[in-house]
N, C-alpha and C positions, 0 to 999 in steps of 0.2 A: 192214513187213508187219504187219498188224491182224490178232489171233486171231478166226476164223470167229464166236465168239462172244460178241467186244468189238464190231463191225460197226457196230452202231446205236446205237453211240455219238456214231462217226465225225461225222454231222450237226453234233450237239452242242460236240464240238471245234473243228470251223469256224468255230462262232458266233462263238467268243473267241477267233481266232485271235489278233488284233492282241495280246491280254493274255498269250496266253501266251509270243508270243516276247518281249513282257519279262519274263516268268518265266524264260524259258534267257537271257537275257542275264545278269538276274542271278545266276542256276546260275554262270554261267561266271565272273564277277566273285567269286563267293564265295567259289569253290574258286579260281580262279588267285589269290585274295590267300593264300589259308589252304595252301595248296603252298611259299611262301615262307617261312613258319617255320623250318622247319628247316635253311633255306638260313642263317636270319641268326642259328641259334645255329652252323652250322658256319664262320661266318665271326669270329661273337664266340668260340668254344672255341681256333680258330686264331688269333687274335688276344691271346685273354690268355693264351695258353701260354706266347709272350713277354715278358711282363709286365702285372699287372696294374695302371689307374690308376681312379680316380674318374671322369676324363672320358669313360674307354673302358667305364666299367659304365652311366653316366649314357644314353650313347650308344644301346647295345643296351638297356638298357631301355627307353626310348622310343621306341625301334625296334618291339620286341615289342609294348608299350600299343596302338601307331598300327596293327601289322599285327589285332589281333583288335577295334580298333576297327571299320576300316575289313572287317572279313570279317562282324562282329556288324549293321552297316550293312546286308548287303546281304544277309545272312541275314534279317532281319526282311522286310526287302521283298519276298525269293523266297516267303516263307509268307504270309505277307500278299495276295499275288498269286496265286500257285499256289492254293490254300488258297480263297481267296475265291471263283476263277472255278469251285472243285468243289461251293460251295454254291450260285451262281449257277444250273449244269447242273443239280445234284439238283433246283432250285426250276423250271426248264423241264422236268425229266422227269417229275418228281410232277405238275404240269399236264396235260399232254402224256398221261398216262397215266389219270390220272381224265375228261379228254374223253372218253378213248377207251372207258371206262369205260360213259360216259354212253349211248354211240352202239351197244354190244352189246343183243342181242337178248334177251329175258326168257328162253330156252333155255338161254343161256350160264349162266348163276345158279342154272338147275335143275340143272344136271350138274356146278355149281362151290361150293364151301362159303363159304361168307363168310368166314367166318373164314383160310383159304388167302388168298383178296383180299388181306384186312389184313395178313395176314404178308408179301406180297410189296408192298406199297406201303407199309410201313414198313421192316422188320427188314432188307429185301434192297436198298430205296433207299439205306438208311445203311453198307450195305454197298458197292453201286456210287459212292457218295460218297470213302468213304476211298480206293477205288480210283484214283478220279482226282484227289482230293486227297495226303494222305501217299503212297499208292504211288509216283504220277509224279515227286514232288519229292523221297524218296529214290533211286529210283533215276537220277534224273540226277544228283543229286548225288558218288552211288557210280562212275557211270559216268566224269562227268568228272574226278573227284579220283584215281580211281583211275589213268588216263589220263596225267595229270600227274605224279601220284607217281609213275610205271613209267619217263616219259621222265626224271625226274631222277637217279632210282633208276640207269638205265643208265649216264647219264655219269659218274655214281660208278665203278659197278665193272657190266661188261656180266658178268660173270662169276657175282658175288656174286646178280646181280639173278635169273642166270636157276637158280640153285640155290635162292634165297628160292619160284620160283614151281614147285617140285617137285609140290609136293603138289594143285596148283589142279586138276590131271584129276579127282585121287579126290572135289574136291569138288563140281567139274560132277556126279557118278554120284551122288552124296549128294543135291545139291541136285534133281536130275531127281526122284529117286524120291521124295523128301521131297514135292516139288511135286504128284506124281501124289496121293501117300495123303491131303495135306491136302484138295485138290479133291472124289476122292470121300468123304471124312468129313464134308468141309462139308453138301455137296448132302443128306447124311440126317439131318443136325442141322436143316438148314433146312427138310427137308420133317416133321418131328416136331416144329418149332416151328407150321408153320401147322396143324399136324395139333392141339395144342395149342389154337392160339388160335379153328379152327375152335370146339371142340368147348367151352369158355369161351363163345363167341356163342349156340351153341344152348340151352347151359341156360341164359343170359340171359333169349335171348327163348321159350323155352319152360317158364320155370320153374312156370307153372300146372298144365302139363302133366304133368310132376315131381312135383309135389304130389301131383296128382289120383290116378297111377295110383303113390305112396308108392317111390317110384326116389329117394329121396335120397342114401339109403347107396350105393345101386349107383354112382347117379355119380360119388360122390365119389370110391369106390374107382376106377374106370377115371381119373377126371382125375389120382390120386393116382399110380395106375399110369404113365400116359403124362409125368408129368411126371420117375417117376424114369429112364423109357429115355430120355427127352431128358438127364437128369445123367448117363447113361451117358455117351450119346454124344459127349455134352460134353466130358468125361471123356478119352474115348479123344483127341480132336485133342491136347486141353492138352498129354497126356502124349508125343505125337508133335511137338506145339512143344518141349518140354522137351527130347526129343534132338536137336532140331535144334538151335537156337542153340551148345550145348557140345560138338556133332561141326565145326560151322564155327569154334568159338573153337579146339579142337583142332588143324585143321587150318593155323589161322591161329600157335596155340604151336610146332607144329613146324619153321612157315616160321623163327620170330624165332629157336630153338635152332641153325637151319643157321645164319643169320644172325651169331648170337654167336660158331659155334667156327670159321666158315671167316671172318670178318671180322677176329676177336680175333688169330688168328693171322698174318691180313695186316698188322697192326696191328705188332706184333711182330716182324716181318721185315722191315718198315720201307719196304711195299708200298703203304698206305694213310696218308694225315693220319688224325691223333685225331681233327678236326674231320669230314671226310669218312664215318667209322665212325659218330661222333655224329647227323651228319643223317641217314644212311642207318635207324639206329634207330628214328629218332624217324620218318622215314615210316614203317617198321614200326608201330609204337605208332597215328600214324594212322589205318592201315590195319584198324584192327582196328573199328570204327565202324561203316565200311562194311560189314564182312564181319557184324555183327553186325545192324547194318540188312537187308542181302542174305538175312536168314533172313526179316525181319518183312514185309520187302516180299513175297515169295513166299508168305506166310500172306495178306497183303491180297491179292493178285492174286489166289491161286488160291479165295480167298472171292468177293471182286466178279464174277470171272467164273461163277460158278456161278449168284449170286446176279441177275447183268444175263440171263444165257439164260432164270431163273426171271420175270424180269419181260418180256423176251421173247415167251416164248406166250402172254402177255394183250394185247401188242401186237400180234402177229400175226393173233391172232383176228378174223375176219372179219363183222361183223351179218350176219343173214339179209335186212335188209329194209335196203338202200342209196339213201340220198339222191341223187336223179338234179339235185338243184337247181344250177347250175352249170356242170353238164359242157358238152362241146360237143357232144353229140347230144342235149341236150334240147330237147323242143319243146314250144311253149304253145299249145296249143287256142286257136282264138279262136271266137265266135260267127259264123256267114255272116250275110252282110245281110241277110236276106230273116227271119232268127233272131235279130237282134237286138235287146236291149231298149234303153231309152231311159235315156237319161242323166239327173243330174238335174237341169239346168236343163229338160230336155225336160218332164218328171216334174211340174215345178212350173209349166211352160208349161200342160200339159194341165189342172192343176186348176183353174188360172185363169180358162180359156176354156170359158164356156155351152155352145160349140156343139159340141165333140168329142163323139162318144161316147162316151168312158170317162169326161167330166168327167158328163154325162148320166145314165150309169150309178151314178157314185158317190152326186147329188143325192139328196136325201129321197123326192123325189116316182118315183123311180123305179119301176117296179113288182119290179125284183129288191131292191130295196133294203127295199120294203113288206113283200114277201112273207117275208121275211129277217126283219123285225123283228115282222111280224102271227107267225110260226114262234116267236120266241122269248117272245116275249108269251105266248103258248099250251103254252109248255115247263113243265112240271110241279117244273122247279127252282125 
């Protein structure tokens, strides 16, 4: 399901279909090699517990090199892909959006600032870009890795796993609300930037204006002014980024603390392999990536969508005056026969032949043609 105000994007997505399912394929190739780490220290930890040699260290380490070769491989190629089909989109919708531009009615421009325009055909496309660029490829990345780690996590210990994920409700509620305040903080950052860059275009083009009736200080002061409620506002998200990330890294500490004293303890009871406690960790340690990603994606999303509805109702916008050329109720006048003029070999027929009367008419000796030239002869010019 698409958010009512990601929609028109949809189109867009289509285009590139074919490229983005090689984007999740290599999603899935990335994270199912990078899932396997911690399988093959829990089989080297289980392995030199029993003795160590050179050929069994030799062994796993080139075990380890090949696995983050082979994930570094397919990690370049996921961004490469992903990444590139969001500057492709940006490059059709920047298009796509100054046509439509072109085709509005001289009313729209009276009722709209320029400077608003520019901010939504910059500041908000760089926005709907990141969105379906880094947002989409972290979170599939988060989604599948995370997927993976849970099913391995379980084989370990179904126990351990589901006490590691105690805390994940309180972060659902953390992450909802978080999402809600960044969305509307954005949407007034974004409307005080075009509010901004309007008002930068007027005293551009009116700066004779300015002059004339001595407004230089006043403006300066208002631009000075609107520039610092934009650092306000600015301001306020940052500091609402800033509790997010360290309330989800929190949430994520508490998981690894269950982790340590109910794993440590199976450990000790002689419930669990060393190796087993070891990989189970270290998907912890993982996991913590995502969870830290999982904040920054939710900043880009709840940005792009603010920013894709603000470009929106310039799409939306309808001319007054509609090209009927094309459709399938247009109809083309033609001339009746009895009304129609001559073609131009007919045109070149007529002038060639003496005997017509318009070739007649045209001659010197015409008496319309006389009177025509005896009138200008006589004109006072």
């Amino acid at each position: 399901m698409v958010p009512k105000k990601l929609r028109p994007l949809v189109p867009y997505l289509k285009r590139y279909r074919t490229g983005l399912a090689w984007g999740a394929l290599c999603v899935l190739f990335t994270n199912g090699i990078a899932v396997q780490f911690p399988q093959v220290l829990r089989h080297a930890t289980n392995d030199l517990h029993t003795g160590v040699t050179s050929h069994k260290l030799l062994k796993y380490a080139l075990t380890v090199v090949g696995v983050f070769l082979a994930k570094g491989i397919f990690q370049f190629l996921t961004r490469w892909i992903v990444i590139g089909i969001s500057r492709d989109i940006e490059f059709d919708l920047r298009n796509d959006l100054f046509a439509h531009l072109e085709r509005l009615s001289y009313s729209y421009y009276q009722r709209n600032r320029t400077g608003d325009i520019m901010a939504r055909a910059t500041n908000d496309l760089n926005a709907v870009r990141n969105l379906l660029g880094p947002a989409i490829m972290y979170s599939a990345n988060t989604i599948v890795f995370t997927a993976l780690a849970v099913s391995y996590m379980f084989k370990i210990s179904p126990r351990l796993t589901l006490c590691a994920f105690v805390p994940l409700p309180v972060a659902s509620i953390i992450i909802q609300y978080f999402g809600r305040q960044i969305h509307e903080r954005f949407e007034r950052i974004q409307a005080m930037f075009s509010d901004i860059s309007a008002r930068a275009q007027e005293n551009f083009s009116g700066a004779r204006v300015i002059r004339a009736y001595v407004q230089e200080q006043a403006e300066i002061a208002a631009f000075e002014s609107a520039n610092k409620e934009y650092i306000r506002r600015s301001l306020g998200l940052v500091r609402l980024m800033g509790m997010l990330w360290p309330t989800l890294e929190l949430m994520l500490g508490v998981a690894v603390v269950i982790v340590l004293w109910l794993g440590g303890r199976q450990v000790l009871l002689g419930k669990m392999d060393v190796g087993d406690f070891v990989a189970f960790n270290t998907y912890m340690a993982q996991l913590m990536w995502p969870v830290i990603a999982l904040g920054w994606v939710i900043n880009i999303f709840q940005r792009g969508t603010a920013s894709m509805a603000r470009i929106n109702e310039i799409l939306t916008e309808q001319p007054e005056i509609k090209d009927e050329i094309g459709s399938s109720d247009h109809r083309v006048i033609e001339p009746s026969k009895d009304q129609s003029s001559p073609t131009t070999a007919e045109s070149v027929q007529i002038a060639r032949s003496p005997d017509h009367p318009m070739a007649r008419s045209s001659s010197p000796d015409h008496p319309i043609t006389r009177s025509s030239d005896h009138s200008l002869s006589r004109s006072p010019i």
